[in-house]
C-alpha positions in Angstrom: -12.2 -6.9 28.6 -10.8 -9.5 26.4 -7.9 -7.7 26.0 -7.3 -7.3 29.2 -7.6 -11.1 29.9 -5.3 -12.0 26.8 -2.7 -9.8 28.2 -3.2 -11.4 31.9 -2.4 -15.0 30.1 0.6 -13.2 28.3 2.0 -11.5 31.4 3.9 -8.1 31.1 7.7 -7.5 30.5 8.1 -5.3 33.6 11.6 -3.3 34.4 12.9 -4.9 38.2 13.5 -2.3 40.6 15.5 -3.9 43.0 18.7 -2.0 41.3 17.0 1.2 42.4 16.3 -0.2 45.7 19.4 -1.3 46.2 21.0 2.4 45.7 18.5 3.6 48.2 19.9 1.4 50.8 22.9 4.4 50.6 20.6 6.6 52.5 19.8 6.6 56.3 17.5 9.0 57.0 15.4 11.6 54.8 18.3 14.4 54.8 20.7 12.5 53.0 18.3 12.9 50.1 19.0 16.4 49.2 22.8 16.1 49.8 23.1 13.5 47.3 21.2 15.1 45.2 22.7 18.6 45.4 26.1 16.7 44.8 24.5 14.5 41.9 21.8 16.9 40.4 22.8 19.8 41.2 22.0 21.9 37.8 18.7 20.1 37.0 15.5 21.9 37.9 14.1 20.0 41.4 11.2 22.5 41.8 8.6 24.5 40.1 6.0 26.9 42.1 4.0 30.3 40.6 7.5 32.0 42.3 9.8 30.7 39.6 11.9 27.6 39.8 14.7 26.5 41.9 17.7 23.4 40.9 18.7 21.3 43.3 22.0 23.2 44.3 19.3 26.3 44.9 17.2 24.0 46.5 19.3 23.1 49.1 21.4 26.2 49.6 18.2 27.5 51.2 17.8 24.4 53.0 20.8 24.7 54.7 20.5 28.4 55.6 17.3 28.1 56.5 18.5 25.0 58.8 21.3 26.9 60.3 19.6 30.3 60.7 17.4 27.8 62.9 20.5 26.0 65.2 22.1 30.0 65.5 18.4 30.4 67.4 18.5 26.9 69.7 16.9 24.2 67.3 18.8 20.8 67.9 18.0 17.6 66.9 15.1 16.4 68.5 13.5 20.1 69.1 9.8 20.3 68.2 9.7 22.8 64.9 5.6 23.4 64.1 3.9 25.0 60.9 0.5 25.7 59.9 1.2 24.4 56.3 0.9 27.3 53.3 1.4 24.1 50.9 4.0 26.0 49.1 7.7 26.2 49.0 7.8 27.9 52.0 6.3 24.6 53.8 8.8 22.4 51.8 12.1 24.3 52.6 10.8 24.0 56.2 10.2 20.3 56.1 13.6 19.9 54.4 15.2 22.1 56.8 13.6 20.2 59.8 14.9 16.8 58.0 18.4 18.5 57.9 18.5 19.2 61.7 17.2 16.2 62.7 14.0 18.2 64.4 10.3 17.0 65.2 8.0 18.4 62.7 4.3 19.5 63.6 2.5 20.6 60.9 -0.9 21.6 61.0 -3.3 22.6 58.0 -5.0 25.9 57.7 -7.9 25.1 59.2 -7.0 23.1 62.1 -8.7 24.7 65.1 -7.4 26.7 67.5 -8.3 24.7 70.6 -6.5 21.6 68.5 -3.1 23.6 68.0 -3.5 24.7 71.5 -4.3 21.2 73.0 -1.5 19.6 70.6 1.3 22.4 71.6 1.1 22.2 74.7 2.7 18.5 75.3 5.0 19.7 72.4 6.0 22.8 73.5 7.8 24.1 69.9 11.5 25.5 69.7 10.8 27.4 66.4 6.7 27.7 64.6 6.0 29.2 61.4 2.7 30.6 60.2 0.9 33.0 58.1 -0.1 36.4 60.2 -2.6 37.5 57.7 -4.6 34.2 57.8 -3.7 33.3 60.6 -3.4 35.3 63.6 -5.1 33.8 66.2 -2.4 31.3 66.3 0.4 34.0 66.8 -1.7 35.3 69.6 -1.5 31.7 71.3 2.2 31.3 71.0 2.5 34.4 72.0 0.9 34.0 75.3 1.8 30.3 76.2 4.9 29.7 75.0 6.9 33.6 74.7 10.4 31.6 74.3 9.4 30.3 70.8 10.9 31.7 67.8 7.7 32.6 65.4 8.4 33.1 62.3 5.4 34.9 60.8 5.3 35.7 57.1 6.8 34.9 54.1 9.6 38.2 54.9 10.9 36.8 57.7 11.1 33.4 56.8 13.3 34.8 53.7 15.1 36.5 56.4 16.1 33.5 57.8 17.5 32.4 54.8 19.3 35.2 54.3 21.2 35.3 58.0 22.0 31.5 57.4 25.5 29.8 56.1 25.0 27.0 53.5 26.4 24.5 56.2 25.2 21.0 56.4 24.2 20.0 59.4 27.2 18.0 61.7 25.1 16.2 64.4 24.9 12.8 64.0 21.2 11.7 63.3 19.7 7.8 63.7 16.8 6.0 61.6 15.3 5.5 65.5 15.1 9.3 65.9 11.5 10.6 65.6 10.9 12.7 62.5 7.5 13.9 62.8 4.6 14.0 64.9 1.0 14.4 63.1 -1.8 15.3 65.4 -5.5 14.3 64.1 -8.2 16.8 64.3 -9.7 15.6 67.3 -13.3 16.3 66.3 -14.1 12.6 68.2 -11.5 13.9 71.6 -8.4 15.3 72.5 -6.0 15.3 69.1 -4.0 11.8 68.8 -0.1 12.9 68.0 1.2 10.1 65.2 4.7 9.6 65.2 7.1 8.5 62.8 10.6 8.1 62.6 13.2 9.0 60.2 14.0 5.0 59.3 10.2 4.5 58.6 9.7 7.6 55.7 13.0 6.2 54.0 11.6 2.5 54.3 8.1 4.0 52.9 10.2 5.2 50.0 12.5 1.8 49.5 8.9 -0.2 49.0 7.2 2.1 46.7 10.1 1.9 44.7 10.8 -2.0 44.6 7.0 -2.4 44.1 6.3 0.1 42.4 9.0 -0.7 40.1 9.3 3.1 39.4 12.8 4.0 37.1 14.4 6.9 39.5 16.1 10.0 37.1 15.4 11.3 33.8 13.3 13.4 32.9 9.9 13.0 34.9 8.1 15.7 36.5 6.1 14.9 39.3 3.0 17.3 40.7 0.4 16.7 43.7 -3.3 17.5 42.5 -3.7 17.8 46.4 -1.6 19.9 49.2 1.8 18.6 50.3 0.5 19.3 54.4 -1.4 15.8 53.2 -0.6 13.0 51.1 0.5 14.8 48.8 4.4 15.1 50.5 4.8 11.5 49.1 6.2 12.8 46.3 8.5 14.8 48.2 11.2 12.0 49.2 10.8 10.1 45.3 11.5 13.3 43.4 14.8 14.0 45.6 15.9 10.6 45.4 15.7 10.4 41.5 16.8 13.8 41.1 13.5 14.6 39.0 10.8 18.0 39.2 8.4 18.5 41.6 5.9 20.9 40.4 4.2 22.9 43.3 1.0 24.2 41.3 -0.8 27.7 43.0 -4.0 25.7 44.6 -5.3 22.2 43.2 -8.2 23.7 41.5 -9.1 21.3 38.3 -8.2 24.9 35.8 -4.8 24.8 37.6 -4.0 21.4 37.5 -5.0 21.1 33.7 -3.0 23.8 33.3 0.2 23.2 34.9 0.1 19.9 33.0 0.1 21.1 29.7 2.3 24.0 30.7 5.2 22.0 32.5 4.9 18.7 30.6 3.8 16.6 33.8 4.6 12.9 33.5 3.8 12.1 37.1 0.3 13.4 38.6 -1.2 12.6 42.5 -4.7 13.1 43.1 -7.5 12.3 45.6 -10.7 10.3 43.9 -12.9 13.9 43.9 -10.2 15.1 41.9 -9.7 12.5 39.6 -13.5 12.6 39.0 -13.3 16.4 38.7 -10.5 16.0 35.1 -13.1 13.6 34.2 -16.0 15.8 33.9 -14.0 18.8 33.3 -15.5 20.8 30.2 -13.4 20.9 27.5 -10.7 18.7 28.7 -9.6 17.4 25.2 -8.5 20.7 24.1 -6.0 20.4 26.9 -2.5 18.9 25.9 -1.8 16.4 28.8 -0.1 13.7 26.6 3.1 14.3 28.7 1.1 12.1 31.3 2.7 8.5 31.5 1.4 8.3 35.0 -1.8 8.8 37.5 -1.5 7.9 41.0 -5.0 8.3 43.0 -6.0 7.3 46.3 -6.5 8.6 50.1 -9.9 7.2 50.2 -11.9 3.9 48.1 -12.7 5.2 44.5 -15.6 4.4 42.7 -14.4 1.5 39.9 -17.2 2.9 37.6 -14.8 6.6 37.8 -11.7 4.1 37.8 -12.4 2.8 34.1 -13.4 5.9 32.7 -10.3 7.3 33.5 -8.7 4.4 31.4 -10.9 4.9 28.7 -9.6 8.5 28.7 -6.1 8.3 29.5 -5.0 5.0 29.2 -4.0 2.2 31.9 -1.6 4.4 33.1 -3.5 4.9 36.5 -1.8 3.4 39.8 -3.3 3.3 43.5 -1.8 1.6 46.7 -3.4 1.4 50.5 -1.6 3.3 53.4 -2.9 5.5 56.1 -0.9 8.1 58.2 -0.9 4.9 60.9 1.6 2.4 58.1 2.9 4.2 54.7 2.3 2.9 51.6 2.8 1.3 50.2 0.5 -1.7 52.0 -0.9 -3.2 48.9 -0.7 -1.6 45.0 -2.8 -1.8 42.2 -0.4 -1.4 39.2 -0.6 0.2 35.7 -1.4 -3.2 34.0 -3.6 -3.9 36.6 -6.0 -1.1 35.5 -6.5 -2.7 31.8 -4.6 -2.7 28.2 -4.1 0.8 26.5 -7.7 2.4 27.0 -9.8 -1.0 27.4 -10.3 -1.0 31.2 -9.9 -4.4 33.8 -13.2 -5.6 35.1 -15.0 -3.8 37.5 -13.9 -6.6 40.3 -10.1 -5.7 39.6 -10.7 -2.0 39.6 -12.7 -2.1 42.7 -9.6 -3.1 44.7 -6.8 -1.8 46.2 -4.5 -4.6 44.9 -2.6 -7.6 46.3 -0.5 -6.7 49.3 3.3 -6.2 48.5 5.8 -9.0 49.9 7.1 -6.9 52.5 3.7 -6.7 53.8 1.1 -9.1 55.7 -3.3 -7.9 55.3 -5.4 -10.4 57.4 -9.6 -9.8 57.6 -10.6 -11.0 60.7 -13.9 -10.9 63.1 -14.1 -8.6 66.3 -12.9 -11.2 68.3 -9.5 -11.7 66.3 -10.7 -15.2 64.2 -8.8 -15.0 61.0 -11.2 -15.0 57.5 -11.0 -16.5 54.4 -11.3 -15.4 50.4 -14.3 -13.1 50.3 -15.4 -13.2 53.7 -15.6 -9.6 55.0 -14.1 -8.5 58.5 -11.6 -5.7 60.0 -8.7 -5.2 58.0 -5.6 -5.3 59.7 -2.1 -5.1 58.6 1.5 -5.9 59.5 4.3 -4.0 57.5 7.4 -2.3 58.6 6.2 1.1 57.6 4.1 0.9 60.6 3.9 4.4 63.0 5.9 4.3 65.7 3.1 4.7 67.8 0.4 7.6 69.7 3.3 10.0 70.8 3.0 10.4 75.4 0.1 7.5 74.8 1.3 4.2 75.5 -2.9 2.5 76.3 -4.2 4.1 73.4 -1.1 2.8 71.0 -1.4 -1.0 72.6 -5.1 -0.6 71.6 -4.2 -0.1 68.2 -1.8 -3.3 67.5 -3.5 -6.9 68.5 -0.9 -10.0 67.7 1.8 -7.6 65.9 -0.7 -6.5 63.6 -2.3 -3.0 63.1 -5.8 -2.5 63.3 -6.8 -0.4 60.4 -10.2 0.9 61.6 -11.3 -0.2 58.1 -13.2 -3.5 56.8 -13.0 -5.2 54.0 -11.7 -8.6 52.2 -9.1 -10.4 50.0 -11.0 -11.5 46.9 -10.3 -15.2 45.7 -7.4 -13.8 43.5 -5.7 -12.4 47.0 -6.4 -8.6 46.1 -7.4 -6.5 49.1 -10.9 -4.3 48.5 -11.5 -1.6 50.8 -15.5 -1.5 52.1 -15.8 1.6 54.9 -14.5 2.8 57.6 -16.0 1.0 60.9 -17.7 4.9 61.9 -18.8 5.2 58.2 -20.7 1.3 58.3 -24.4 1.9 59.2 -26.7 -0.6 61.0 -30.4 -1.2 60.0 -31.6 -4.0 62.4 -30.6 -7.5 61.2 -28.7 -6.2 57.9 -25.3 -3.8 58.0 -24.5 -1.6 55.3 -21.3 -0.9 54.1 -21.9 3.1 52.1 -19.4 2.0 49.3 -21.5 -1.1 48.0 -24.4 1.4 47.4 -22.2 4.0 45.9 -20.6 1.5 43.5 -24.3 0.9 42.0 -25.1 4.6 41.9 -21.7 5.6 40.1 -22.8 2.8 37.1 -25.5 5.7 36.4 -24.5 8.4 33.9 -25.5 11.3 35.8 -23.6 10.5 38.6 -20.6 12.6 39.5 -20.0 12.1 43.7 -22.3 10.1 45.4 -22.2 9.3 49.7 -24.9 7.0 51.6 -25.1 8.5 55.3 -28.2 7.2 57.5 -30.3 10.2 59.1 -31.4 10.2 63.1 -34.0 7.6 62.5 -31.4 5.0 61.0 -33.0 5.7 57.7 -30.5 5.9 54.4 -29.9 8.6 52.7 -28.1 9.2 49.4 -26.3 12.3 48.6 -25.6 12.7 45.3 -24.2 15.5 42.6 -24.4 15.5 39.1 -22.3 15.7 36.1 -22.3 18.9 33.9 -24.1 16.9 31.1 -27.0 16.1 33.9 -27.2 19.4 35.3 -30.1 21.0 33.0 -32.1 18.5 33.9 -34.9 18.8 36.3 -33.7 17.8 39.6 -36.9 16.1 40.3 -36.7 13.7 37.4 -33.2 13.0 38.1 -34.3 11.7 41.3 -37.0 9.6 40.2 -35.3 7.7 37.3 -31.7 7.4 40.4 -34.5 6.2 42.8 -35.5 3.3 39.9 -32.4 2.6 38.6 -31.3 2.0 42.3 -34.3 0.1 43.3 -33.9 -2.6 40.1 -29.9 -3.1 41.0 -29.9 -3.0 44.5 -31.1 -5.8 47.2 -34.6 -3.5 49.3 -32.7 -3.3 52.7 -29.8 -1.4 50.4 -31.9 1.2 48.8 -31.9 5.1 49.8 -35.3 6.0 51.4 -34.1 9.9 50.3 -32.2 11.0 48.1 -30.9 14.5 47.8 -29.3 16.0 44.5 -26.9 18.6 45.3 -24.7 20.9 42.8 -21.7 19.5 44.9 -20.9 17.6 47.6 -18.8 19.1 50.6 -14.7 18.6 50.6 -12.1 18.7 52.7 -9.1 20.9 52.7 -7.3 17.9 51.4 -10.0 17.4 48.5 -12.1 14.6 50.2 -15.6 14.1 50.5 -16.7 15.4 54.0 -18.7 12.5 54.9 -19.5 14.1 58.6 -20.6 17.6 57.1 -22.9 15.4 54.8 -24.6 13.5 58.2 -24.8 17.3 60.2 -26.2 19.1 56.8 -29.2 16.2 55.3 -29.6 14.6 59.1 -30.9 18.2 59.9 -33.7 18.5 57.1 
C-alpha cells in the first residue's frame, strides 16, 4: 500500500490517446473498419479460432462474399438478419457481413427460449437467420412455419456455401451513423423480451472513448482473446482489434484449461473476462506452470467483482488489470478503473480503490440520486444514473417503456450505488437483487465483500429465502475443499458474525462445490433464489 500511495503523489507518465482518437474520427460507421484494415493490414493475422487462422485480406474476402451472397438473396440495408450465436467465426463473419450491408442484427444465444425468439421475431420479421440444426432445431421449425420467405441458413455447409456463391464486392449503398445497427432483445424471464437498439454512430463512439480513455496504443503486435462468448460482452473486442489491425483469438469454449491454454500457446497480451472467470485463473491448480507472461493486459467486468479477488489478481499478475461500467443500455466506457489504478507492479491499491468502478470519463456525466430524482452527495447511496453519448437509442416499437427509462436526459441504470469522496463510482446491486428486512436494506455486495476477505472463499451470493430471511451461498476454493463442509460453515458463520453489523449476517448458509453460471459466465443469482428458497 505505500507504494501505491508514493506512486499516487508521483503521478504516472501515461501515453495520450487523443492521436489515436483522432484517426478514428476517419471512420463512420462499423464497416469501414474492415476496409481500412484489409487495405492497411492486409497480410497480418486478424483472427485465430481451433479452424486455423485467417489475415485480414482473408478476413474480409469472406466478409464480402458472405455480404453479397446475402443482397443476391434480398438483404438491403435496414433488413433484419438474426442468428442464434455459435460464438465462433461463423457468428463474427456474420456480424461483419451485417455491418457491411448496413443490416439489423438479432442475435440470440443458445439458450434463449423458444417462446422468446418467437415473441422477438415476430415484430422483426428476419430477411436472412442463421442457426445450428443439430442444436437447434426447434428454431428451424418456427421459421419454417411463421415466416416461409426467410432465407435460413442452417449449418456451418451452407453458410460456407454462401461464401462460396458470393463476389468479394464491397457493399455500394450508402449507410448513415443514424441507421440502426442492431437490435438485442432481453430474455424476458420478468415479460415480453425488451428489443435494445443501437445504431451504427453509437458502437463507433463506444470505440472512440475506450480508446481516448483508455489510452490504448492501436497496432503492433497485441493479441486480444475474450475469456467469455463474443454473442456477449465479449464482441467489444471485435471493433478495437479491426481498428488497430491486431489478433483476435477466438478460443474453442471459455473453459479455464482453454483459456490458460490459448494464452501460453498464442502469446495473448490482451485477455476479457467476467469476475467468475477471473476468480476461476486464480484458483486454477497449477497455474504457475503455465507461461502467461505474454499478458500486459486484463480487462474484467459485466458484473461488481469482489476487491478481495481484485488484489489477488495483482498480487499474481501484476497491476495490469483494467475494468470500466457500461451496460447493453450505454457502452462503455461510463467510468474506468485504470492499470495504475489497481496498485504498483504486484502491491495492490486499497481495498476502497479496488472496490470501485472508477471515476467517470469526461465525456460522461454519473449522478446518485433518491427515488424521487433529489441529487446526492460524496458517499451518500442512491440510484445510479448516467448521461453519456453511448447511450441506446432506445426500446425498439416501445416509445412509454423507453421515456420510463431516461428522467432529465439521464439514464436510469436500474443499479445503486455512490461516488466516494475521491469522485470514483462503486457499484452496490441491482435494485431486484437489494433485499429488504423491515427498517434496514441490504445491499448483497456489502455482505459478499466481508465473506470474500475469508480464505476459503471462492464465489459467494446473499439471496433472502420466502420468509425474508438471508441466505449465503457460498463455494469454496480447491485448498478448502477437503475440509468438512460443516466446519467450514461454522468458522464462515463466526468470522461473518465478528465483521459484519447483526441485521447483515446470513441466518443460513449453504456451501456448495459451485455456484450456478450463465451462458455468459455469470453468477445466476435467480437460479440461486429458485434452488436454496426451495429447501
Amino acid at each position: 500500500m505505500r507504494r501505491y500511495l508514493e506512486s499516487v503523489k508521483r503521478g504516472f507518465s501515461i501515453p495520450a490517446g487523443w492521436l489515436v482518437a483522432r484517426y478514428l474520427q476517419q471512420f463512420r460507421v462499423p464497416r469501414d473498419l474492415l476496409r481500412v484494415a484489409a487495405r492497411r493490414y492486409g497480410q497480418r493475422i486478424a483472427l485465430i479460432t481451433p479452424a486455423g487462422q485467417l489475415t485480414f485480406a482473408q478476413l474480409a474476402d469472406r466478409v464480402w462474399r458472405l455480404a453479397d451472397s446475402l443482397a443476391a438473396r434480398g438483404v438491403r440495408r435496414g433488413d433484419r438478419v438474426g442468428y442464434v450465436a455459435s460464438g465462433g467465426q461463423d457468428q463474427l463473419e456474420i456480424l461483419l457481413a451485417g455491418y457491411e450491408l448496413g443490416a439489423v442484427l438479432i442475435g440470440f444465444t443458445s439458450v434463449h427460449e423458444l417462446k422468446v425468439i418467437a415473441s422477438a421475431l415476430a415484430d422483426a420479421k428476419p430477411k436472412a437467420f442463421f442457426y445450428d440444426h443439430q442444436t437447434r432445431p426447434d428454431v428451424g421449425q418456427l421459421l419454417t412455419d411463421s415466416f416461409p420467405g426467410t432465407l435460413l441458413v442452417a449449418n456451418a455447409e451452407q453458410h460456407q456455401q454462401l461464401i462460396d456463391a458470393g463476389r468479394p464486392l464491397r457493399c455500394r449503398e450508402q449507410l448513415k451513423a443514424s441507421d440502426l445497427a442492431s437490435l438485442g432483445f432481453t430474455s424476458g424471464t420478468t415479460g415480453s423480451p425488451k428489443a435494445l437498439s443501437a445504431t451504427q454512430g453509437i458502437l463507433l463512439t463506444s470505440l472512440r472513448l475506450s480508446v481516448l480513455n483508455v489510452r490504448v496504443r492501436l497496432g503492433g503486435q497485441d493479441v486480444s482473446m475474450p475469456g467469455m462468448p463474443i454473442s456477449g460482452a465479449g464482441s467489444g473486442l471485435i471493433l478495437p482489434s479491426l481498428a488497430g489491425g491486431t489478433t483476435l483469438v477466438i478460443p474453442a469454449d471459455c473453459r479455464t484449461a482453454t483459456l490458460i491454454e490459448a494464452i501460453q500457446r498464442h502469446r495473448v497480451t490482451r485477455v476479457f473476462v467476467t469476475p467468475s472467470t477471473l476468480i476461476d485463473l486464480l484458483d486454477w491448480p497449477d497455474l504457475d506452470q503455465y507461461d502467461l507472461s505474454s499478458l500486459r493486459n486484463i480487462i474484467y467486468g459485466t458484473a461488481p467483482t469482489p476487491s478481495a479477488k481484485v488484489a489477488e489478481a495483482v498480487r499474481r499478475f501484476g497491476a495490469i488489470l483494467q475494468q470500466g461500467y457500461g451496460m447493453a443500455e450505454v457502452l462503455p466506457p461510463v467510468s474506468l478503473l485504470q492499470m495504475e489504478d489497481h496498485g504498483v507492479d504486484h502491491d495492490p491499491a486499497p481495498r476502497e480503490v479496488l472496490r470501485s468502478v472508477g471515476r467517470p470519463v469526461p465525456q460522461a456525466r454519473v449522478r446518485i440520486v433518491t427515488a424521487a430524482g433529489v441529487e446526492l452527495g460524496p458517499g451518500e447511496r442512491g440510484e445510479v444514473e448516467v448521461q453519456s453519448p453511448t447511450t441506446f437509442s432506445g426500446y425498439w416499437g416501445q416509445p412509454d417503456l423507453t421515456a420510463k427509462a431516461f428522467r432529465d436526459g439521464f439514464l436510469r441504470t436500474r443499479d445503486f450505488g455512490y461516488l466516494d469522496a475521491a469522485g470514483r463510482l462503486v457499484i452496490l446491486d441491482r435494485d431486484v437483487d437489494v433485499i429488504g428486512t423491515g427498517e434496514h436494506r441490504v445491499f448483497p455486495r456489502e455482505v459478499e465483500e466481508v465473506v470474500h476477505e475469508h480464505p476459503a472463499i471462492k464465489e459467494a451470493c446473499l439471496i433472502a429465502d420466502e420468509d425474508g430471511l438471508l441466505v449465503l451461498a457460498a463455494s469454496l476454493r480447491r485448498s478448502w475443499r477437503e475440509h468438512p463442509v460443516e466446519e467450514v460453515r461454522q468458522e464462515l458463520a463466526t468470522f461473518l458474525a465478528e465483521h459484519l453489523p447483526e441485521w447483515q449476517v446470513p441466518a443460513r448458509i449453504e456451501v456448495l462445490d459451485e455456484l450456478p453460471r450463465s451462458y455468459l459466465n455469470k453468477v445466476l443469482r435467480r437460479d440461486l433464489r429458485a434452488g436454496l428458497v426451495a429447501k
